[in-house]
mmCIF entry with sequence, helices, sheets and N, C-alpha, C, O atoms, coordinates in Angstrom:
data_MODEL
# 
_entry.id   MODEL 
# 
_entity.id                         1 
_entity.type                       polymer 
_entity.pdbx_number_of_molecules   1 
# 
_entity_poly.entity_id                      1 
_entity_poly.type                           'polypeptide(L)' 
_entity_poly.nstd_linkage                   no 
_entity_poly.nstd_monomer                   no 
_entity_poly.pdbx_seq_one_letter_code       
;(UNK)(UNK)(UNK)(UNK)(UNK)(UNK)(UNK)(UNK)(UNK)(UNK)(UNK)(UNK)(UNK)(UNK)(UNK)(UNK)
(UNK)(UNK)(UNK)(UNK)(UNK)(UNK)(UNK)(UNK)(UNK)(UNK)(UNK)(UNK)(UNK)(UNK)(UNK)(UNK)
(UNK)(UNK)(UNK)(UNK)(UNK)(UNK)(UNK)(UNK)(UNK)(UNK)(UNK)(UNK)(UNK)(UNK)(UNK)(UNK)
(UNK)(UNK)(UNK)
;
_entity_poly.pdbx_seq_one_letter_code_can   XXXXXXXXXXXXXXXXXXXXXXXXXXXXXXXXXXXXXXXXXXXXXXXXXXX 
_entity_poly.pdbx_strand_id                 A 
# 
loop_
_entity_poly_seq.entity_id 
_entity_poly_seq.num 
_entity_poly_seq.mon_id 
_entity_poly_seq.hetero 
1 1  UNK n 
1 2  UNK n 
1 3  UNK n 
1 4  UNK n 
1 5  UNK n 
1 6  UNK n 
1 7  UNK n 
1 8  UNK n 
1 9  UNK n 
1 10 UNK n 
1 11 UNK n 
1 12 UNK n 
1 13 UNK n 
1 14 UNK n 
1 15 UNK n 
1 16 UNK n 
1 17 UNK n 
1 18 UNK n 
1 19 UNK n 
1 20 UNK n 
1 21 UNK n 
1 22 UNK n 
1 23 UNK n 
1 24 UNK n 
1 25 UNK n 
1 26 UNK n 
1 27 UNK n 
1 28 UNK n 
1 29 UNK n 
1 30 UNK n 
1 31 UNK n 
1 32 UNK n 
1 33 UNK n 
1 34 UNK n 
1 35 UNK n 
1 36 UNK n 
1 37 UNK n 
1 38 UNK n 
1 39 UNK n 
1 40 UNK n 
1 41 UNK n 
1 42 UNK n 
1 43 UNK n 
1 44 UNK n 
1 45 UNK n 
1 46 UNK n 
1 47 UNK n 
1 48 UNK n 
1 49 UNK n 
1 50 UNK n 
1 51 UNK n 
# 
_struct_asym.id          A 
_struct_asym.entity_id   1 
# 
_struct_conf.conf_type_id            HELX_P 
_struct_conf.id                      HELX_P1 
_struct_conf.pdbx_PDB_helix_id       AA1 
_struct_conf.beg_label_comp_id       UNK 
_struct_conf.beg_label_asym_id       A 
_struct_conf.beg_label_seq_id        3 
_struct_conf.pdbx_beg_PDB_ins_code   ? 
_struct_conf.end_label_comp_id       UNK 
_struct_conf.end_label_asym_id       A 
_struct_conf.end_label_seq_id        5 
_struct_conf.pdbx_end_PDB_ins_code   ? 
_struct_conf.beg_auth_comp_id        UNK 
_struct_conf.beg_auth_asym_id        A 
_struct_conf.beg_auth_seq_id         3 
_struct_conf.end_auth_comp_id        UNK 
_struct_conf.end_auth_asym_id        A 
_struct_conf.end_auth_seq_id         5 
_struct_conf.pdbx_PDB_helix_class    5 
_struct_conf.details                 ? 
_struct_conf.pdbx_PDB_helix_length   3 
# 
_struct_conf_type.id          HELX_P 
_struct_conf_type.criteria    ? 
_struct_conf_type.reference   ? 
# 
loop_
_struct_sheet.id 
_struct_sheet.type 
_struct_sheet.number_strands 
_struct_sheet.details 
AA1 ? 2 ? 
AA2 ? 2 ? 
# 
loop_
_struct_sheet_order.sheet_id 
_struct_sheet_order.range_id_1 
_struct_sheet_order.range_id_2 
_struct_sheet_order.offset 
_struct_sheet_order.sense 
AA1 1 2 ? anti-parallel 
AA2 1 2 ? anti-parallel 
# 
loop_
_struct_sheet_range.sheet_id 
_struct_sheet_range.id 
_struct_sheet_range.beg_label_comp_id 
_struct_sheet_range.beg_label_asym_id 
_struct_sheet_range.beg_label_seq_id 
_struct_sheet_range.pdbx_beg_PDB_ins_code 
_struct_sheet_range.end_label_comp_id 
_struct_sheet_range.end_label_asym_id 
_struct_sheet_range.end_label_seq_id 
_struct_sheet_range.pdbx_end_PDB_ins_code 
_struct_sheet_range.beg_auth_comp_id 
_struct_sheet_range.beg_auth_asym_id 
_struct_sheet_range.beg_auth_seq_id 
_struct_sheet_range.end_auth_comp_id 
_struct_sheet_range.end_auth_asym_id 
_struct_sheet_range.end_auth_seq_id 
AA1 1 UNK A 7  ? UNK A 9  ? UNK A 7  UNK A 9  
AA1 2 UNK A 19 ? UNK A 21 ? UNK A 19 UNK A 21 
AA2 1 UNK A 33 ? UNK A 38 ? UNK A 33 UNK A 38 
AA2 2 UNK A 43 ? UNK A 48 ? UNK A 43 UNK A 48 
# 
loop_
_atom_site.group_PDB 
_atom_site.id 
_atom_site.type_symbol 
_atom_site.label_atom_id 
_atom_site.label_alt_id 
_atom_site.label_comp_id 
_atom_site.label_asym_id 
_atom_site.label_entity_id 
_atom_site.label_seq_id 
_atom_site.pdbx_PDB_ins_code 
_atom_site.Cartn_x 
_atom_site.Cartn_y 
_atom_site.Cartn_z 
_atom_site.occupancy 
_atom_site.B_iso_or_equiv 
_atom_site.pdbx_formal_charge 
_atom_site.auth_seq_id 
_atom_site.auth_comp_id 
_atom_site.auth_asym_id 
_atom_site.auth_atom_id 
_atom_site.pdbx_PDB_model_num 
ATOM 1   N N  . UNK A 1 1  ? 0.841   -1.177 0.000   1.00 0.00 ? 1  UNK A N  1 
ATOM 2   C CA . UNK A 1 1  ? 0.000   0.000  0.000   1.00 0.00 ? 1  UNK A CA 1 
ATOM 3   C C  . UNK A 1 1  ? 0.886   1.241  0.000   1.00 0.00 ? 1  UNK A C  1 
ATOM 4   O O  . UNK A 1 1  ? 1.928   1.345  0.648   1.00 0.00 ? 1  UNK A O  1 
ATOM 5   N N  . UNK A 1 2  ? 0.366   2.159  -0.787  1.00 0.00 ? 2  UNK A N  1 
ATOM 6   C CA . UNK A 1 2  ? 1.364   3.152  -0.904  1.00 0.00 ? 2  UNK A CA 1 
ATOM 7   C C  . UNK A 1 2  ? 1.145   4.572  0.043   1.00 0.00 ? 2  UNK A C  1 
ATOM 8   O O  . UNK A 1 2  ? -0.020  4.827  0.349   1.00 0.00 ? 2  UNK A O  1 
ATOM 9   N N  . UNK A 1 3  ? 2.266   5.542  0.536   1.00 0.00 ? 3  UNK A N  1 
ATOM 10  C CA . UNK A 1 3  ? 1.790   6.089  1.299   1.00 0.00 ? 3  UNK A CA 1 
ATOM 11  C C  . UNK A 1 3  ? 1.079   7.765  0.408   1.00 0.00 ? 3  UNK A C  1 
ATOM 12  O O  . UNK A 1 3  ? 0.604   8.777  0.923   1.00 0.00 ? 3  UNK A O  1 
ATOM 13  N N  . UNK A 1 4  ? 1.261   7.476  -0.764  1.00 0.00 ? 4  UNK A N  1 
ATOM 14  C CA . UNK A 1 4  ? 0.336   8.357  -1.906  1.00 0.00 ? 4  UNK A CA 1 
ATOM 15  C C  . UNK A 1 4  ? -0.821  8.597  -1.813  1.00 0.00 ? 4  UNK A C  1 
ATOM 16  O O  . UNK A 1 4  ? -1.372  9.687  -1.965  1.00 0.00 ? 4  UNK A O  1 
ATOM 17  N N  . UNK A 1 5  ? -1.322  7.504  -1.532  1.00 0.00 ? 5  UNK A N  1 
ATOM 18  C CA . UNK A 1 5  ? -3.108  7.292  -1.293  1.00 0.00 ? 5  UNK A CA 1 
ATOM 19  C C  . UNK A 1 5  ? -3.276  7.230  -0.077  1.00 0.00 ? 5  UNK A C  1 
ATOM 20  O O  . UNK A 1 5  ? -4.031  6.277  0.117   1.00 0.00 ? 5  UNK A O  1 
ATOM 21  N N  . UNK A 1 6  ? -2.845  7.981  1.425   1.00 0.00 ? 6  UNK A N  1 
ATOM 22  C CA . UNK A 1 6  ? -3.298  7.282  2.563   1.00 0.00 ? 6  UNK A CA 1 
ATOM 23  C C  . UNK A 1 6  ? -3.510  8.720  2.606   1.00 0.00 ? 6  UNK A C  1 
ATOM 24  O O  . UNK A 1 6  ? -2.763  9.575  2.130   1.00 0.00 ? 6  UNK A O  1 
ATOM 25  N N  . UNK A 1 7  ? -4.846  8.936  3.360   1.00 0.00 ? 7  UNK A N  1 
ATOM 26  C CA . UNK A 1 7  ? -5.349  10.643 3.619   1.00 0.00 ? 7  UNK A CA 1 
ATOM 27  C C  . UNK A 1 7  ? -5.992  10.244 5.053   1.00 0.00 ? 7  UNK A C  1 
ATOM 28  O O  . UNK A 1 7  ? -6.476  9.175  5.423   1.00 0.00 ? 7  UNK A O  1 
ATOM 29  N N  . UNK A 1 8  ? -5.778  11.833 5.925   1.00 0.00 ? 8  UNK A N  1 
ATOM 30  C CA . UNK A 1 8  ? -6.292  11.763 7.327   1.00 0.00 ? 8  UNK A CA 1 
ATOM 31  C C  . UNK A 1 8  ? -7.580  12.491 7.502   1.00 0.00 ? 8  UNK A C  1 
ATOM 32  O O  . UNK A 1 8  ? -7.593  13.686 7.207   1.00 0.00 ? 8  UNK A O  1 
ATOM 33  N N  . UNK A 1 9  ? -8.620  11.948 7.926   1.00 0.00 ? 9  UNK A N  1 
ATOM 34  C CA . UNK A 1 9  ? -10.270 12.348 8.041   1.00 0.00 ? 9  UNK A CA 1 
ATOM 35  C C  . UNK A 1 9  ? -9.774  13.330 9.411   1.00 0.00 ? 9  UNK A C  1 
ATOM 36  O O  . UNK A 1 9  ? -9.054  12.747 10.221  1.00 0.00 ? 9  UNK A O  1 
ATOM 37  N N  . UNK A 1 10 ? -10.053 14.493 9.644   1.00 0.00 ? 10 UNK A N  1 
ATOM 38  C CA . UNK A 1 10 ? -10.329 15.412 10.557  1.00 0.00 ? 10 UNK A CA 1 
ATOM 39  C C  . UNK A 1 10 ? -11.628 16.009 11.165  1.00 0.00 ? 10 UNK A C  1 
ATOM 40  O O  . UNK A 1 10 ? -11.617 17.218 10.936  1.00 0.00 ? 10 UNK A O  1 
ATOM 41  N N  . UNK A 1 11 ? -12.501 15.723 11.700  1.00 0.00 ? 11 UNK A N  1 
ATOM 42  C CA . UNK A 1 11 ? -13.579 16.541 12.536  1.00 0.00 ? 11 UNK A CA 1 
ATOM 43  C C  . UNK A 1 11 ? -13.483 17.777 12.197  1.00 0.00 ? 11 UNK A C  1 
ATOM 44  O O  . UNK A 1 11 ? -12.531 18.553 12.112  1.00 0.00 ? 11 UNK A O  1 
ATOM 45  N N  . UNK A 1 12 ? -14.943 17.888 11.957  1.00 0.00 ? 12 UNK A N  1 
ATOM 46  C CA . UNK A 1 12 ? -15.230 19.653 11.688  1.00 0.00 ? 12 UNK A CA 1 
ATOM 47  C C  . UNK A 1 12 ? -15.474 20.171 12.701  1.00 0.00 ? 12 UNK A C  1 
ATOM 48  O O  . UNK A 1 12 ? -15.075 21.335 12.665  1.00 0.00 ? 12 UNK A O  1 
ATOM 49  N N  . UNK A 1 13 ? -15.979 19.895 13.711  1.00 0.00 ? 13 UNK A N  1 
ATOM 50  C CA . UNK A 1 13 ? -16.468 20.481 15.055  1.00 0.00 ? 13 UNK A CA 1 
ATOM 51  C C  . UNK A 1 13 ? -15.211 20.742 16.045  1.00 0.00 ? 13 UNK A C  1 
ATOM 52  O O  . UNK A 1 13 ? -14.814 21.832 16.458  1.00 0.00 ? 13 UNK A O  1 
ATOM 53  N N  . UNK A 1 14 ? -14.565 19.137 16.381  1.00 0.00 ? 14 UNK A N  1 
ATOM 54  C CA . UNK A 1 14 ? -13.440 19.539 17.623  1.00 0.00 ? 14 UNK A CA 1 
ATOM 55  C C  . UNK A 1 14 ? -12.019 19.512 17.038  1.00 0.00 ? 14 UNK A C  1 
ATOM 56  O O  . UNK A 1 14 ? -11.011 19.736 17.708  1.00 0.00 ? 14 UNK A O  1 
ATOM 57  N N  . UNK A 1 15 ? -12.031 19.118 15.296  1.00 0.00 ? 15 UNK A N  1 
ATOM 58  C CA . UNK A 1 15 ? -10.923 19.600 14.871  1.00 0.00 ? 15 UNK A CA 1 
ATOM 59  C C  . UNK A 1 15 ? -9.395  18.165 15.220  1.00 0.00 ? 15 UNK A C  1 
ATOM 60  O O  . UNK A 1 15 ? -8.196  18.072 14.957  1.00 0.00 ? 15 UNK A O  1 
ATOM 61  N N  . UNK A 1 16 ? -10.319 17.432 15.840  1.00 0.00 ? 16 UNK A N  1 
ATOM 62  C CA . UNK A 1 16 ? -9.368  15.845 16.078  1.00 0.00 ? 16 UNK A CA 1 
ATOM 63  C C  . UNK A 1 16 ? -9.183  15.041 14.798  1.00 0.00 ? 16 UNK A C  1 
ATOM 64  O O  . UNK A 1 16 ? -10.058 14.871 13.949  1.00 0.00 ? 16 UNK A O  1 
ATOM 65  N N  . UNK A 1 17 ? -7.623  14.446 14.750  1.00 0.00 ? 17 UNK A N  1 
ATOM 66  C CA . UNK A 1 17 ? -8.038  13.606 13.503  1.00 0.00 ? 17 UNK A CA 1 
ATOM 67  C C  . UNK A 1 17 ? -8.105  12.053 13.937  1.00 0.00 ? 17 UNK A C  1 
ATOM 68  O O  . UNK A 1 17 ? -7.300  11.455 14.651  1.00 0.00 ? 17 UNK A O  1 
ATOM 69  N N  . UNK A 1 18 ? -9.304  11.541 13.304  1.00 0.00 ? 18 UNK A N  1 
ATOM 70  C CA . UNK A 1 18 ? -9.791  10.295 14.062  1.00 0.00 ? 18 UNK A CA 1 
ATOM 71  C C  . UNK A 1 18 ? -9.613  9.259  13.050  1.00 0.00 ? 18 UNK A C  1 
ATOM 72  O O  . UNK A 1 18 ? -9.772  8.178  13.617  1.00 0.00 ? 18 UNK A O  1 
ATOM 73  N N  . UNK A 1 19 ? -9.309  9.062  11.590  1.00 0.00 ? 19 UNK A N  1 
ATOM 74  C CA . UNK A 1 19 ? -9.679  8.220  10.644  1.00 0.00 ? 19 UNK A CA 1 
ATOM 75  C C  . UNK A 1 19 ? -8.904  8.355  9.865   1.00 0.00 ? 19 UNK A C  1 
ATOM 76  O O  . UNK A 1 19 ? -8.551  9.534  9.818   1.00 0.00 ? 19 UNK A O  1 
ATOM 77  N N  . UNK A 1 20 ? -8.270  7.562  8.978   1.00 0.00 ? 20 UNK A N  1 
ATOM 78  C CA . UNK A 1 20 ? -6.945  7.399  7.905   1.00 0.00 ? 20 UNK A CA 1 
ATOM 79  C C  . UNK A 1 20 ? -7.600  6.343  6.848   1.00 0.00 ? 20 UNK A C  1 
ATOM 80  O O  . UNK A 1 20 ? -7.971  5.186  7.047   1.00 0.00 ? 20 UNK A O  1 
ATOM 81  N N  . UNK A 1 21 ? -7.616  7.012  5.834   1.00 0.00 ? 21 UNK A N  1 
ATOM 82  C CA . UNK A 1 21 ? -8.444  6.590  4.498   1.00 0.00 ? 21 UNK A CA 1 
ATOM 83  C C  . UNK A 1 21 ? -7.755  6.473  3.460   1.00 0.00 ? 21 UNK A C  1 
ATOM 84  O O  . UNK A 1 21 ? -6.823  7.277  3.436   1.00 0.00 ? 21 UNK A O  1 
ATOM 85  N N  . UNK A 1 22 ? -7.840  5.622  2.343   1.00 0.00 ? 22 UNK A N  1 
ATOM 86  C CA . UNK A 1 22 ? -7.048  5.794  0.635   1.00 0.00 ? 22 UNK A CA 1 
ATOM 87  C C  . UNK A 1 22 ? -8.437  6.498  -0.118  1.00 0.00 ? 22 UNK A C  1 
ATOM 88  O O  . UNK A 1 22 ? -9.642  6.411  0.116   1.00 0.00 ? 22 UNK A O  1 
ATOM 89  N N  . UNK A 1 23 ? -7.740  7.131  -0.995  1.00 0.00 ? 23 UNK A N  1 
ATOM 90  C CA . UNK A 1 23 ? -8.412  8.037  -1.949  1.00 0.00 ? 23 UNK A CA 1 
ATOM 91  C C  . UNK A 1 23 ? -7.292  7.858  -3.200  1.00 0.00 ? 23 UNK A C  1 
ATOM 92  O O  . UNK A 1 23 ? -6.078  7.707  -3.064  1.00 0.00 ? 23 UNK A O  1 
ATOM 93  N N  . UNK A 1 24 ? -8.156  7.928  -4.613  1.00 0.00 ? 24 UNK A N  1 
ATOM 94  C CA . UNK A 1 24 ? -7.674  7.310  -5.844  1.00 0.00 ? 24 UNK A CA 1 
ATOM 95  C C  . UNK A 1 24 ? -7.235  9.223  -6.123  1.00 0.00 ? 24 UNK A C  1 
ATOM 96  O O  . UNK A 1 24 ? -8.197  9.989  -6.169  1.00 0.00 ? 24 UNK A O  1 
ATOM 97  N N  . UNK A 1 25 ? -6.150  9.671  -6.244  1.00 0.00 ? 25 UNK A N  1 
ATOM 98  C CA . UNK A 1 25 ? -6.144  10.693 -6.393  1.00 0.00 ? 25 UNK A CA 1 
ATOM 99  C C  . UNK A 1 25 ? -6.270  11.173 -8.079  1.00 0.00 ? 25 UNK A C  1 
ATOM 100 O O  . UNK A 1 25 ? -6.442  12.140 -8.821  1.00 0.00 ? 25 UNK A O  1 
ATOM 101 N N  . UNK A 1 26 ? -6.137  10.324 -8.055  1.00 0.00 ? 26 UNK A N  1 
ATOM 102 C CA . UNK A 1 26 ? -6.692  10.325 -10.065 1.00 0.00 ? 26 UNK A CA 1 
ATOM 103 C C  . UNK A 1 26 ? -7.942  10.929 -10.543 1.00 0.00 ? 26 UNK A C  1 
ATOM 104 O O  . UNK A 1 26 ? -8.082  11.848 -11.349 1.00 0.00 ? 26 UNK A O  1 
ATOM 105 N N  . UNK A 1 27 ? -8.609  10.419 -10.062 1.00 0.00 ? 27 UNK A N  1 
ATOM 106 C CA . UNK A 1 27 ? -9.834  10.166 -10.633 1.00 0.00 ? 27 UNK A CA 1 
ATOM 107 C C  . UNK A 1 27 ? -10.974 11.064 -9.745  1.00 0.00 ? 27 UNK A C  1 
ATOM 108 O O  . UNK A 1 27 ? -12.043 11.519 -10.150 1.00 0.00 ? 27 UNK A O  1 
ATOM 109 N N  . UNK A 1 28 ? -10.079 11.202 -7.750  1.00 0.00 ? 28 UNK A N  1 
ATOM 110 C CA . UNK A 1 28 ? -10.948 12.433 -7.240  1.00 0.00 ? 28 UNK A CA 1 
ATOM 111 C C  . UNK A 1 28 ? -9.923  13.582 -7.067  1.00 0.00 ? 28 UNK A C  1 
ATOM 112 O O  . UNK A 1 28 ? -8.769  13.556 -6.638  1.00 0.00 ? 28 UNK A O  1 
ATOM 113 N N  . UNK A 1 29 ? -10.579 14.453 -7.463  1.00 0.00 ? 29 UNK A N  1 
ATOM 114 C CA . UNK A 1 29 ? -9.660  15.604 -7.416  1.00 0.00 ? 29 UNK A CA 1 
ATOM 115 C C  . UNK A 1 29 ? -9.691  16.456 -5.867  1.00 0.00 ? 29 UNK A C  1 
ATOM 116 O O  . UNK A 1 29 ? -8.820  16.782 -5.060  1.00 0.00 ? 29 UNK A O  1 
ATOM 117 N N  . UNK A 1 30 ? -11.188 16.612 -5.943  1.00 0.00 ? 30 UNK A N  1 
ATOM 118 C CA . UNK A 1 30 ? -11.774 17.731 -4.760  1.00 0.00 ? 30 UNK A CA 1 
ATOM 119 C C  . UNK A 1 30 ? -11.303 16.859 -3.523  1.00 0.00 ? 30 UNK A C  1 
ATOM 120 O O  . UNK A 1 30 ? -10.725 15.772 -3.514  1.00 0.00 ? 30 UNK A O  1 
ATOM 121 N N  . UNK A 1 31 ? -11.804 17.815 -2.294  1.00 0.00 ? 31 UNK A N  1 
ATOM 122 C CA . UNK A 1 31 ? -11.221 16.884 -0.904  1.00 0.00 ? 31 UNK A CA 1 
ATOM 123 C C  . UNK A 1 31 ? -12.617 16.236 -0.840  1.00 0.00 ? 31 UNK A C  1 
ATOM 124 O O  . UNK A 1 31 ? -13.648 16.462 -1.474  1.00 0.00 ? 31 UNK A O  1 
ATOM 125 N N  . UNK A 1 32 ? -12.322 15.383 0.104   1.00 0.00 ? 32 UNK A N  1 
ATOM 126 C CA . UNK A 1 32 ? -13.490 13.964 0.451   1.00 0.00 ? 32 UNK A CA 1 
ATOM 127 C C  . UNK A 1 32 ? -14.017 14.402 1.676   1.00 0.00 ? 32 UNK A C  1 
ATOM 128 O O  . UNK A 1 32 ? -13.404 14.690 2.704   1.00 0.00 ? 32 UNK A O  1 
ATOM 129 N N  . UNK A 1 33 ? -15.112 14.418 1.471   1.00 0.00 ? 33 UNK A N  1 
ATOM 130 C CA . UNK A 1 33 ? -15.892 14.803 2.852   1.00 0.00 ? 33 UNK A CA 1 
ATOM 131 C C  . UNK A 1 33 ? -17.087 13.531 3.083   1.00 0.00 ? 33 UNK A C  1 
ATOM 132 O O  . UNK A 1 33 ? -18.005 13.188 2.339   1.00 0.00 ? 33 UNK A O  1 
ATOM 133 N N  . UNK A 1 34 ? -16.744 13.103 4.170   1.00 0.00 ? 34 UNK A N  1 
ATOM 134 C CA . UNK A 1 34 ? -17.750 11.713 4.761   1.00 0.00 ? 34 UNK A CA 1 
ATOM 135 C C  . UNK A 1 34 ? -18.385 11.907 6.061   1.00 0.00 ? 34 UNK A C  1 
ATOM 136 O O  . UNK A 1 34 ? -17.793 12.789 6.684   1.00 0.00 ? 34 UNK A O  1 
ATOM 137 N N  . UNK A 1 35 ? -19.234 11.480 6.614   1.00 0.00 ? 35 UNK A N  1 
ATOM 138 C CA . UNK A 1 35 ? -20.113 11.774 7.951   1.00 0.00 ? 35 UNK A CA 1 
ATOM 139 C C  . UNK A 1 35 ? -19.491 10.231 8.988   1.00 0.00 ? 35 UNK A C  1 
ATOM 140 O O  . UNK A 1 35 ? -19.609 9.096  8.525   1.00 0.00 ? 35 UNK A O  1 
ATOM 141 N N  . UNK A 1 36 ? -19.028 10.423 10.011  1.00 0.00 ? 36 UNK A N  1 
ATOM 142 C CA . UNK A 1 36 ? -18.535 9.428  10.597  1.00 0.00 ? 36 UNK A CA 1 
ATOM 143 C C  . UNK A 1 36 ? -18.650 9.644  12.138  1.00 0.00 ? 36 UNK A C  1 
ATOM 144 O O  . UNK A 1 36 ? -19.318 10.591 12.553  1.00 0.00 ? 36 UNK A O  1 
ATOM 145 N N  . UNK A 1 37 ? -18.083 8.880  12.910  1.00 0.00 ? 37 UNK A N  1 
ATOM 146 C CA . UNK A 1 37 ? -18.590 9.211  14.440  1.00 0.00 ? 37 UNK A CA 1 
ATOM 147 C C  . UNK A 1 37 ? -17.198 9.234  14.741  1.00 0.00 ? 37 UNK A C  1 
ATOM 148 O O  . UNK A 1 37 ? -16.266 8.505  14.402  1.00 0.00 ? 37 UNK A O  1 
ATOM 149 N N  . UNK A 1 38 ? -17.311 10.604 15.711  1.00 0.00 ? 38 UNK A N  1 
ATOM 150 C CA . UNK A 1 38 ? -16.098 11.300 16.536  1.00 0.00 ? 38 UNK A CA 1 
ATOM 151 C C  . UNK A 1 38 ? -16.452 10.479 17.821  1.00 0.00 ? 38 UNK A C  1 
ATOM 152 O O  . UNK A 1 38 ? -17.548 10.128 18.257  1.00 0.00 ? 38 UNK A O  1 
ATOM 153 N N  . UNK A 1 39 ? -14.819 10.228 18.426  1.00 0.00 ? 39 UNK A N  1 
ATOM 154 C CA . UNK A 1 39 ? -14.880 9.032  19.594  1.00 0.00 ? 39 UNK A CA 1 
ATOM 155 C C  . UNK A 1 39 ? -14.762 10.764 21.077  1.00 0.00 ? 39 UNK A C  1 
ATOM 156 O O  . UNK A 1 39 ? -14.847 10.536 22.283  1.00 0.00 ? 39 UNK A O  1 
ATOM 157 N N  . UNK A 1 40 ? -14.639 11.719 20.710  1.00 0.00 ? 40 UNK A N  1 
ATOM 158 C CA . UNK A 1 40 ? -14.143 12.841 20.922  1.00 0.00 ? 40 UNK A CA 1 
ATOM 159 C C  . UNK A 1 40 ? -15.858 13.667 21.055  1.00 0.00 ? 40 UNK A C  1 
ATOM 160 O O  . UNK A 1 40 ? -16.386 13.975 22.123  1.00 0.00 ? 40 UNK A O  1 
ATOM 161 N N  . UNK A 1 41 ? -16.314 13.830 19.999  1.00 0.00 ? 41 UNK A N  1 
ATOM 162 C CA . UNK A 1 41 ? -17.858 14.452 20.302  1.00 0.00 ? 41 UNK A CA 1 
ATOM 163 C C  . UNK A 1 41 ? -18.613 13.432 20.919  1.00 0.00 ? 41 UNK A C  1 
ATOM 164 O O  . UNK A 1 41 ? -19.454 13.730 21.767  1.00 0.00 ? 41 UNK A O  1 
ATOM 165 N N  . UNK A 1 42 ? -18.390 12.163 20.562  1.00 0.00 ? 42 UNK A N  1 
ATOM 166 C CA . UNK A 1 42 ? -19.530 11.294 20.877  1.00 0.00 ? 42 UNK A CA 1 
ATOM 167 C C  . UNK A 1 42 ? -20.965 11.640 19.980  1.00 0.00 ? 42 UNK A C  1 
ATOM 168 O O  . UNK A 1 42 ? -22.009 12.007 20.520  1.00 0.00 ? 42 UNK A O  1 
ATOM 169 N N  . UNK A 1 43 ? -20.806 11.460 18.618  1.00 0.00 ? 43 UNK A N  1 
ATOM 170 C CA . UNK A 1 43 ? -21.783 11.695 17.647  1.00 0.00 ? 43 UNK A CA 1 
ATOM 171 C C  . UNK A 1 43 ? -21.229 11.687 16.237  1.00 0.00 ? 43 UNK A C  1 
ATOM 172 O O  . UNK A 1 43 ? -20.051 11.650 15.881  1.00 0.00 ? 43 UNK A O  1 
ATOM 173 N N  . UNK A 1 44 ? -22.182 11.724 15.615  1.00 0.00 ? 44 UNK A N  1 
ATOM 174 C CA . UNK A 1 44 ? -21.903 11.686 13.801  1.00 0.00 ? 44 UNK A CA 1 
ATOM 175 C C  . UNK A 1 44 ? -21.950 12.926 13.557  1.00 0.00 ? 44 UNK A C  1 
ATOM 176 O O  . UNK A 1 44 ? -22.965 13.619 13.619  1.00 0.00 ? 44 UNK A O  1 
ATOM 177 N N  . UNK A 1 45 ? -20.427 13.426 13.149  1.00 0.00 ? 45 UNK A N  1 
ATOM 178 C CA . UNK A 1 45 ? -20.368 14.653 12.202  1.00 0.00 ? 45 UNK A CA 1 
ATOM 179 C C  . UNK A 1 45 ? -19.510 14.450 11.388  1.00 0.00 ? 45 UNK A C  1 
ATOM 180 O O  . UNK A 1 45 ? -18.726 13.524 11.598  1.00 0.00 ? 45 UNK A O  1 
ATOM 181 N N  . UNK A 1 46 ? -19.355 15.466 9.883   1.00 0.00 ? 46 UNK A N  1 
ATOM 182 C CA . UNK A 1 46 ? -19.180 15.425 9.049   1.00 0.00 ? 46 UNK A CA 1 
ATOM 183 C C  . UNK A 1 46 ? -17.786 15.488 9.366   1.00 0.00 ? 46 UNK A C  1 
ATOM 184 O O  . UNK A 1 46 ? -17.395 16.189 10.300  1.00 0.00 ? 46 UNK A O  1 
ATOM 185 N N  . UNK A 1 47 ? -16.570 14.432 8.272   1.00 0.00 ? 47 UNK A N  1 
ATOM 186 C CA . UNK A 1 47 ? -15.259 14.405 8.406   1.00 0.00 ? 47 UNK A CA 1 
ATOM 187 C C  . UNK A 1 47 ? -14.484 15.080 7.408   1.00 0.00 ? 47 UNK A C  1 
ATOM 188 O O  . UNK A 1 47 ? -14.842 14.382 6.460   1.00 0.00 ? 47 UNK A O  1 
ATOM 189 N N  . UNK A 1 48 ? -13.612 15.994 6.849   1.00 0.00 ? 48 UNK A N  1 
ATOM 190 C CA . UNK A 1 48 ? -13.360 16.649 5.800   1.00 0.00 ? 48 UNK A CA 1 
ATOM 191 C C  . UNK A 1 48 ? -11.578 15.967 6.165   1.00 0.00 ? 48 UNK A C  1 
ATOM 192 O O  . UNK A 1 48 ? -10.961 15.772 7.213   1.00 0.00 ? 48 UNK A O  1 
ATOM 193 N N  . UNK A 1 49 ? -11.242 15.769 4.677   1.00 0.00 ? 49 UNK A N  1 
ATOM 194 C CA . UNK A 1 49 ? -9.819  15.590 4.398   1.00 0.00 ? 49 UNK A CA 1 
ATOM 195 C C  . UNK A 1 49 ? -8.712  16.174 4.855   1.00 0.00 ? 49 UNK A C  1 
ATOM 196 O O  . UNK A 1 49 ? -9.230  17.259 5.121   1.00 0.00 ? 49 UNK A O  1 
ATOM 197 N N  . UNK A 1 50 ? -7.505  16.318 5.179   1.00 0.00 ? 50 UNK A N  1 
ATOM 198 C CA . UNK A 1 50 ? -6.054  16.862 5.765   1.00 0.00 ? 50 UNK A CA 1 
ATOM 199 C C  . UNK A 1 50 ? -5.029  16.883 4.762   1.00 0.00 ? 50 UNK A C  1 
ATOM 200 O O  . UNK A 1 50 ? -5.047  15.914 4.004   1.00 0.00 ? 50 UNK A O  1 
ATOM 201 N N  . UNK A 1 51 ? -4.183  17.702 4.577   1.00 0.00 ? 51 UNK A N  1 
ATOM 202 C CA . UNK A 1 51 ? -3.181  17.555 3.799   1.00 0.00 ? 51 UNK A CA 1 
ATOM 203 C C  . UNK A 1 51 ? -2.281  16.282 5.047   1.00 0.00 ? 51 UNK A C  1 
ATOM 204 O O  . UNK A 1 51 ? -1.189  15.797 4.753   1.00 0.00 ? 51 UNK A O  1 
# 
């Protein structure tokens, strides 16, 4: 697995990064935004990409 494709999911609310994802950078350009549960809020909010 390459470390090209490994991207870090960050919390929009408390700003923690909780989740480490591959993304085809080819083919998505824009950043990836997914809804996931913060162990930190204790709830589902939206996760936006990290350099």
């Amino acid at each position: 697995m390459s470390q090209d494709n490994m991207i870090k999911m960050e919390c929009t609310e408390c700003k923690s990064l909780n989740y480490h994802s591959r993304k085809n950078k080819k083919t998505l350009k824009d950043r990836l935004e997914l809804k996931k549960f913060c162990k930190t809020c204790k709830k589902h909010t939206p996760h936006k990409e990290t350099k």
